[in-house]
N, C-alpha and C positions, 0 to 999 in steps of 0.2 A: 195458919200456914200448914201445909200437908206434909205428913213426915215421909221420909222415903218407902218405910212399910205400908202407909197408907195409898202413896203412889202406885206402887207397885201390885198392890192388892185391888187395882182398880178397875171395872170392869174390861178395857181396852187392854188388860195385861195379858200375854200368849196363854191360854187355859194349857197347852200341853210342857208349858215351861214349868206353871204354878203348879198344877197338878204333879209333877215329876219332882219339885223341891218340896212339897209337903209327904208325898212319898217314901221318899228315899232318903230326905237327910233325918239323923236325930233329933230326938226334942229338944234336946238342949240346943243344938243347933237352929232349931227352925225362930227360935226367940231371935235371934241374932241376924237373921236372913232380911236384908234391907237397911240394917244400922249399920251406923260409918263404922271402919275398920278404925284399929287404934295403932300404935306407933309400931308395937313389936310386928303385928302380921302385916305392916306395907315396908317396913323394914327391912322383912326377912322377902319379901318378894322382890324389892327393888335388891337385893345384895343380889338376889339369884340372876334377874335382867343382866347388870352389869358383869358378873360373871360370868355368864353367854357370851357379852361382847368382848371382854377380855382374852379368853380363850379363841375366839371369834380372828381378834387384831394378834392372836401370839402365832395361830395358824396360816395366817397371812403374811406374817414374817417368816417361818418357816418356809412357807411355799413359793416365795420370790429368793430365801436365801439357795433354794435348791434349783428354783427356775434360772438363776444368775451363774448357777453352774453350766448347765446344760447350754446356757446361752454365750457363756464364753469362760471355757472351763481352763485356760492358760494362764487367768490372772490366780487361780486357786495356789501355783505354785508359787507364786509372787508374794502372795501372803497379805493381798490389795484387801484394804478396806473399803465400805462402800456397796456386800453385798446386797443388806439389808438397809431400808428408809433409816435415814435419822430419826431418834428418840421422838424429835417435836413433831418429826411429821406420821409417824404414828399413834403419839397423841391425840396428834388434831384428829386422826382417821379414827380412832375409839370415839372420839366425843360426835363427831358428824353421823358416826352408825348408830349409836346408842340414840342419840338426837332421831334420828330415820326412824329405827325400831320402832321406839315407842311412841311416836306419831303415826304409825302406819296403822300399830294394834290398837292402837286408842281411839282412832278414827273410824277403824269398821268394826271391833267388838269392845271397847274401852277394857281389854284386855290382855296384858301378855303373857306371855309363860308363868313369870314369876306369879303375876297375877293370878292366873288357874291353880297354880300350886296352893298357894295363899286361899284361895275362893274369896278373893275379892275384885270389885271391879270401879272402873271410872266412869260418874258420871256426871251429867251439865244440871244447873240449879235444878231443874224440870225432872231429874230421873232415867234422862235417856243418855244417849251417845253423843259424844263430842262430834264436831261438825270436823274438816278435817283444818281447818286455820286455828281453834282452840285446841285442838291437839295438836296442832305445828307449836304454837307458841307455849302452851302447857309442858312438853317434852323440853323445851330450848330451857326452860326455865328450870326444870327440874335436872337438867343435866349440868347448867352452869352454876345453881345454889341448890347444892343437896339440902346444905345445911336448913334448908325452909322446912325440913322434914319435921325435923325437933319442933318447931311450933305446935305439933300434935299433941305433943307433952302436956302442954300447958294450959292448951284451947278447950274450952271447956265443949265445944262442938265435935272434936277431934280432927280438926281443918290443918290444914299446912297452910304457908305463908301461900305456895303456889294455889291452893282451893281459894283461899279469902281472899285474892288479887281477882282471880279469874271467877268466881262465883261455882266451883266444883265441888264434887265431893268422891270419897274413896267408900264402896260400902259392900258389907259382905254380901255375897252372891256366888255360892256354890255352884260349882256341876262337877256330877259325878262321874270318873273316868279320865281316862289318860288325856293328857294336853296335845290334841293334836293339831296339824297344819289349819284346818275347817274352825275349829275351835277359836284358835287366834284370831285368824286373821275374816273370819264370820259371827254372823249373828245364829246359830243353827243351833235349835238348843239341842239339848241329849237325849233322845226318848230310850226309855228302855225295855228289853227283848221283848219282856214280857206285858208291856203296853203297846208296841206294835202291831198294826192288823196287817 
């Protein structure tokens, strides 16, 4: 069986990606570059994700509580409830976007924010990018049983319930530089100043 470093180091792999993570990251790091991430660094990525969406659905309340004014600003003195969605239907609006997110970044870079922060990324048994129905269903799954996370704990693979269902894996893969729009939501890797002609 091929391990993800060996994948990854295979002749078909981008030379200006490999070349730029032997580069640029540490030694200590560069050991690590291709093995599954472990609990704490998809942890702290996925807290970051849903903090995005949280902030994401609290700004969205905000901007319909201010749009409801503008739109009919006499029930203000009435003291009407009703400006802002009901609790469950915000809810559901967090869980549907978080659900989108991370089926959209997983689908064209099996990475999101949290992700890049972390320097880790999602991939399918094979080492590459989820297709975009394994990231539809990989997200749905991960949004409605976090708790599949904690199976990393114990897995001697360092898999989640969500990996070992679906045949995935979560594995370190730096790049260096701010998280940007191209980043996410592309496969582009990062070359740097001083390797560009």
């Amino acid at each position: 069986m091929t391990s993800f470093r060996e994948y990854r180091e295979r002749p078909s792999a981008d030379p200006i990606e490999v070349i730029h993570a032997n580069h640029v990251l540490p030694p200590a790091a560069r050991d690590f570059q291709g093995q599954r991430a472990g609990f704490v660094s998809r942890a702290i990525a996925a807290s970051i994700d849903v903090s995005l969406i949280f902030a994401t659905v609290l700004l969205t309340a905000a901007a319909l509580w201010m749009l409801s004014f503008i739109i009919d600003p006499t029930t203000a003195a009435e003291g009407s409830d009703g400006r802002v969605p009901e609790l469950v239907y915000m809810v559901v609006y967090g869980y549907f976007l978080n659900w989108a997110y991370w089926t959209v970044c997983w689908a064209l870079s099996g990475r999101t924010i949290g992700n890049l922060v972390m320097g880790v990324r999602v991939v399918n048994r094979k080492g590459s990018r989820l297709g975009w129905g394994p990231a539809a269903v990989r997200s749905a799954f991960c949004a409605l049983f976090p708790v599949g996370l904690l199976w990393v704990v114990v897995s001697g693979a360092n898999r989640s319930v969500q990996d070992v269902v679906q045949r995935t894996s979560v594995i370190y893969d730096w790049v260096v530089g701010l998280p940007t729009l191209k980043r996410v939501l592309g496969r582009v890797p990062y070359v740097p100043e001083d390797s560009a002609h």
